[in-house]
N, C-alpha and C positions, 0 to 999 in steps of 0.2 A: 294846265296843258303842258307847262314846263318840263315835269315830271314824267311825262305818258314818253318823248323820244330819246332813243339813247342813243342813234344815227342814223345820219343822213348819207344816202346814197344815190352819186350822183352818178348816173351811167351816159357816157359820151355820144353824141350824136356819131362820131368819125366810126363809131363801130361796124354803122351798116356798111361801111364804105372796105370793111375787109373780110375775107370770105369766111364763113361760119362763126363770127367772133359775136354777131346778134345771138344765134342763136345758143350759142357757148356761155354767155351771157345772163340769156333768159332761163335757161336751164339751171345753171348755177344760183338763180335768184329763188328761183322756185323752189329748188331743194332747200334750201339752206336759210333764205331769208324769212319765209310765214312763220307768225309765231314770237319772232324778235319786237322787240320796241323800236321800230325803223321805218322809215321812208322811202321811196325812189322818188327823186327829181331829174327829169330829163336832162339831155343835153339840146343842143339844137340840131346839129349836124347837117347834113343837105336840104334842111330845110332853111338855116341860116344863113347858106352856102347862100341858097338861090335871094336871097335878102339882101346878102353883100354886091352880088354880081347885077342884082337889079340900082343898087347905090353908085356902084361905078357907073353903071353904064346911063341911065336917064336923073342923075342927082336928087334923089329923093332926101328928104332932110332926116338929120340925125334923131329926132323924135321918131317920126314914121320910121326909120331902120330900126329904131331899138324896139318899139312895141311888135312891129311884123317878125322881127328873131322871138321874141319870148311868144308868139304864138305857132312861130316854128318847134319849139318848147312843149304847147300844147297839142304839137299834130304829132310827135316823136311820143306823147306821155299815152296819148291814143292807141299807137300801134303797142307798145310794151304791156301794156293791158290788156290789148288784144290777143299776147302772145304770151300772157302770166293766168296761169290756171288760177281762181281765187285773188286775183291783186285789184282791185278796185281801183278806179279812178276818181280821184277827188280835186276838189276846187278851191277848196277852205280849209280852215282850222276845226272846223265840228265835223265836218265830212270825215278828215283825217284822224280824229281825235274816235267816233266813232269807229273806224276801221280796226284802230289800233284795239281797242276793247273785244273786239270782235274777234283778236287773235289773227287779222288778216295784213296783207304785207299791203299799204296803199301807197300807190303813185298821183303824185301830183302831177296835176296841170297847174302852173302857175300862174296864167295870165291874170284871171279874175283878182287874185290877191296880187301880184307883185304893182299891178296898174294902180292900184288902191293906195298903197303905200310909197309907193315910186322912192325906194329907198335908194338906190344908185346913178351915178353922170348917164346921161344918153352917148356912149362913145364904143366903138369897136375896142378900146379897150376891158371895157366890161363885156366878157360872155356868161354863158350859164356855170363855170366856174365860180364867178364872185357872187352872181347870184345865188348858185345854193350855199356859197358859204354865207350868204346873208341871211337865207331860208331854217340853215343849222343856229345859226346864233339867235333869232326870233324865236323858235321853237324852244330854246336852250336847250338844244343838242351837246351832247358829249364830245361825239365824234364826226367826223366828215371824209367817210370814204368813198374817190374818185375812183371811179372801173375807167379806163382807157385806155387805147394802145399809144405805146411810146414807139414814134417811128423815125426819128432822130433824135442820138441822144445829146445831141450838140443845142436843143432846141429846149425851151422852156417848158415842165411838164404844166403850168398852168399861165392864164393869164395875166397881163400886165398888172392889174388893178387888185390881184386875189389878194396879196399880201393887207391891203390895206380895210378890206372888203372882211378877211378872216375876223373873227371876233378872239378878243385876247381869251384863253386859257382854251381854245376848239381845239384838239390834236385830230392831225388830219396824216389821210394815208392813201397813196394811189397804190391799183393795181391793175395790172392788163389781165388781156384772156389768158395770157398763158401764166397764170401765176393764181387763177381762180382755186387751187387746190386749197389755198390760204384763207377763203373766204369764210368758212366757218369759225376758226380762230379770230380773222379780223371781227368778227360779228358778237365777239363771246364778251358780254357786260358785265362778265367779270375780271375783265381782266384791269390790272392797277392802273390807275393812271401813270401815263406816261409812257405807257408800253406802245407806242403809236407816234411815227414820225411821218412827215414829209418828206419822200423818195427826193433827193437833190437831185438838180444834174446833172448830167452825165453817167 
């Protein structure tokens, strides 16, 4: 299975939340992604939203907030499949591992597996950031490219925990919608290692 991915793509929940950036997105993936040695793993987005704001508001404990986000996870991995011509939805390593033979682009849902394995802290520090970079490094993915918009550049492009969450030799690389032009390059496994950095920053 190690062999079969050669990245991971983790597309942001925040996207539905800017106007045509979904489907700017979806479109991009469809072109360009079938075909490749790759995955999409969700983000949570307003589905984690409404997660966090039910934690403030009636104290729901840190276990229950992290498993209700990561099947925020799975209601975001439903609609993108919904909206990817040919992208299957999978729940496993053999689902996924089929896909990929099949020459199709599959999206994970990660619930089923991440619960299984329960590889990270229950903390709002961890989002679906450190999780798919935990999802690339189990796979032994190559690379880990984040789709997301940057809407402050004063602001951290990932979460608290990714650094630690990354697995040593992964090269990872964000891109927003408006820089999708890039996506087939980023996608190209041939390209040498090293050709691939983490956008700092500012």
């Amino acid at each position: 299975m190690s062999a079969a991915v050669a990245t991971v793509i983790k597309v942001g929940g925040a996207l539905l939340g800017q106007a045509g950036s979904f489907e700017l997105v979806t479109n991009s993936l469809t072109a360009f992604a079938h075909g490749r040695r790759a995955v999409v793993v969700p983000g949570g987005g307003p589905f984690a939203n409404a997660v966090r704001e039910m934690f403030r508001r009636i104290k729901i404990s840190d276990d229950a907030a992290h498993w209700m986000a990561v099947l925020g996870m799975d209601q975001y991995a439903h609609a993108l499949a919904d909206r990817m011509a040919g992208a299957p939805l999978v729940t496993d390593r053999a689902e996924l591992e089929h896909a990929l033979a099949a020459g199709k682009l599959p999206i994970l849902a990660p619930y089923r597996w991440l619960h299984a394995a329960d590889p990270l802290p229950h903390s709002w520090e961890v989002t679906s950031d450190s999780l798919s970079a935990w999802i690339a490094g189990s796979l032994g993915a190559k690379r880990l490219l984040l789709i997301k918009p940057v809407r402050d550049k004063r602001a951290s492009l990932v979460d608290g925990y990714f650094a630690r969450a990354l697995p040593k030799g992964l090269e990872t690389m964000v891109l927003t919608p408006h820089e999708l032009d890039r996506l087939g390059a980023a996608l190209d496994e041939s390209r040498p290692p090293g050709a691939w950095r983490l956008v700092s920053e500012g």
